[in-house]
C-alpha positions in Angstrom: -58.1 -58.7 13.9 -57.5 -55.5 16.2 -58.2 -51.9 14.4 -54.8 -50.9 15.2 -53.4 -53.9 12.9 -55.5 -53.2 10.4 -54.5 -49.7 10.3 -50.5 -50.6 10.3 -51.6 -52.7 7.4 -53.2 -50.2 5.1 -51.4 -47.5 6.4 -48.2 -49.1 5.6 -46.3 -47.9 2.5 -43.2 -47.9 0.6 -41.2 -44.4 1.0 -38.7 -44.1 -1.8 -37.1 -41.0 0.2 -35.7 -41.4 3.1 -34.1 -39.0 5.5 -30.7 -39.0 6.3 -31.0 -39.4 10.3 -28.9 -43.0 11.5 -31.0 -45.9 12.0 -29.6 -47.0 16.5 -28.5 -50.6 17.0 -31.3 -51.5 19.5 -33.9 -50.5 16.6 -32.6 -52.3 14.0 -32.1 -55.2 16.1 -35.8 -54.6 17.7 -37.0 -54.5 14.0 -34.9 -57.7 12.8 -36.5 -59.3 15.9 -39.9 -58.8 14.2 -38.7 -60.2 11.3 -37.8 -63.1 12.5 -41.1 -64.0 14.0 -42.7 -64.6 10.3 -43.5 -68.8 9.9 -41.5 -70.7 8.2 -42.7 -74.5 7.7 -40.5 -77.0 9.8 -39.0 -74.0 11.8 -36.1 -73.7 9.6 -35.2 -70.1 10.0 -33.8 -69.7 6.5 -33.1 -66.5 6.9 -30.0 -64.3 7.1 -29.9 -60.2 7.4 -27.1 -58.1 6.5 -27.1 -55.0 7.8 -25.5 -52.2 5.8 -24.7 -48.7 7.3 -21.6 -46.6 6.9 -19.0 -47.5 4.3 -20.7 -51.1 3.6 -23.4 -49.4 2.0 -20.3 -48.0 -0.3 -18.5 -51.3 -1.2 -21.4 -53.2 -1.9 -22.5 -50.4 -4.6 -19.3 -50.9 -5.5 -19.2 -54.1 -6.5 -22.8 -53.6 -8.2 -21.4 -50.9 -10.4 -18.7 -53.5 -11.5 -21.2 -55.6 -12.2 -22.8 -52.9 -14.5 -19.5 -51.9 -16.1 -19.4 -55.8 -17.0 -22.9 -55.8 -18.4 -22.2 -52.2 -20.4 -18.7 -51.4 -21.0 -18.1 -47.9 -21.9 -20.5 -46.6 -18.8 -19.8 -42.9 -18.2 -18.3 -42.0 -15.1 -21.3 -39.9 -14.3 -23.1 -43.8 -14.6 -20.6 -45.8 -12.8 -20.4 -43.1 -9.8 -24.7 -43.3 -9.3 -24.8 -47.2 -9.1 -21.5 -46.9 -6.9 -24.4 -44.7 -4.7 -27.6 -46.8 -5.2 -27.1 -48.1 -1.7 -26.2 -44.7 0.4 -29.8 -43.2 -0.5 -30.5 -44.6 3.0 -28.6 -44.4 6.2 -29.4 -48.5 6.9 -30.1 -50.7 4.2 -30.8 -54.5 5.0 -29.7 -57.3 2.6 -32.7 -60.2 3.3 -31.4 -63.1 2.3 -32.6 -66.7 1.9 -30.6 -69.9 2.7 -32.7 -72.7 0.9 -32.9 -76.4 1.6 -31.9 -78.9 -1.1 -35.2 -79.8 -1.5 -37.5 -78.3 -4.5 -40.3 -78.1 -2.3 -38.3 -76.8 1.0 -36.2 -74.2 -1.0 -39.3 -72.5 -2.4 -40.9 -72.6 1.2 -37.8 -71.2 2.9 -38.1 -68.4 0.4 -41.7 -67.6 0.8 -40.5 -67.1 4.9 -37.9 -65.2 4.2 -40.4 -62.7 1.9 -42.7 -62.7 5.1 -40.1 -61.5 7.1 -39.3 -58.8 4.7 -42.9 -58.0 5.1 -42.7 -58.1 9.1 -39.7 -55.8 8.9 -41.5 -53.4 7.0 -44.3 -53.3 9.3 -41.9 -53.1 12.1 -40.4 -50.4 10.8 -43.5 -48.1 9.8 -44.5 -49.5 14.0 -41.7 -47.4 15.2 -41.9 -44.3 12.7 -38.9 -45.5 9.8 -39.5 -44.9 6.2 -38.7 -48.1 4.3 -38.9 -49.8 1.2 -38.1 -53.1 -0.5 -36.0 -53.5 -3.3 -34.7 -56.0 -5.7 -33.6 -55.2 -9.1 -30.8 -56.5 -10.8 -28.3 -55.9 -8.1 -29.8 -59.1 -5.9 -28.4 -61.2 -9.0 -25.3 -59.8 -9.7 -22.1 -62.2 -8.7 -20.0 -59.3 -7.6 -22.6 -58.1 -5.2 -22.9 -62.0 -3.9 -19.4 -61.6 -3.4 -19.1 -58.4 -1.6 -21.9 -59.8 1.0 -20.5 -62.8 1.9 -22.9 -65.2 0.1 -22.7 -68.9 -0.4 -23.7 -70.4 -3.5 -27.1 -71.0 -3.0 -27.7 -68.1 -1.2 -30.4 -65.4 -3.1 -31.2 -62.1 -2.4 -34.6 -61.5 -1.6 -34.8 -58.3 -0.6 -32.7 -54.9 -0.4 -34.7 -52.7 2.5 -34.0 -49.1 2.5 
């Protein structure tokens, strides 16, 4: 394995802060072009990326403060305005999300290449200089966020990247 691989590897590492300079097109779409080159068995390229910038970030924190205020009515305002924000702490977050198979075996597969990609886009991104970080929680669940991205009903959030 060359050093300089190595040295992305275990130089690599999640940055919870991230400075408020946009992400251009051609990087995100050189870094989603990474991504995409993770295996997945029987080339099924279950993968989908939703790129979030501008007011996108917005509605989709949107719906997951619903979501919240539906899990714990009475939130303050004060509450419901920081989950509206979750999403703007970065100037690019990117929805990773997996399209499984039918199959048992094939939807757990399709999942696992769709967490290498993540992976990939992270190392893409710490290639060209971008803090990033991967996040879950209980927004990839939440109905209203499924909604506000588009998602089909066996589609599954695998991964928020700031």
């Amino acid at each position: 394995m060359p050093d300089d691989l190595l040295a992305a590897l275990h130089g690599r590492r999640s940055i919870g802060r991230v400075g408020p300079d946009p992400v251009d097109r051609a990087t995100i779409a050189e870094l989603l072009d990474a991504a995409v080159t993770a295996p997945n068995h029987h080339l099924t390229a279950p993968w989908r990326f939703i790129v979030l910038g501008g007011d996108a970030r917005r509605e989709v924190g949107e719906a997951h403060a619903r979501a919240v205020a539906r899990q714990k009515p009475g939130l303050p305002e004060q509450a419901h305005a920081k989950e509206s924000a979750r999403l703007e702490r970065a100037p690019v977050v990117v929805a990773c999300v997996v399209s499984p198979g039918e199959d048992p075996v094939s939807a757990r597969e399709d999942r696992d290449a769709v967490a290498a990609a993540v992976q990939n886009l992270l190392l893409a991104a710490h290639a060209r200089g971008l803090a990033a970080m991967w996040r879950t929680g209980v927004m990839a669940d939440e109905p209203e966020v499924h909604e506000a991205l588009g998602l089909g009903p066996r589609d599954a959030v695998v991964a928020f990247v700031y």
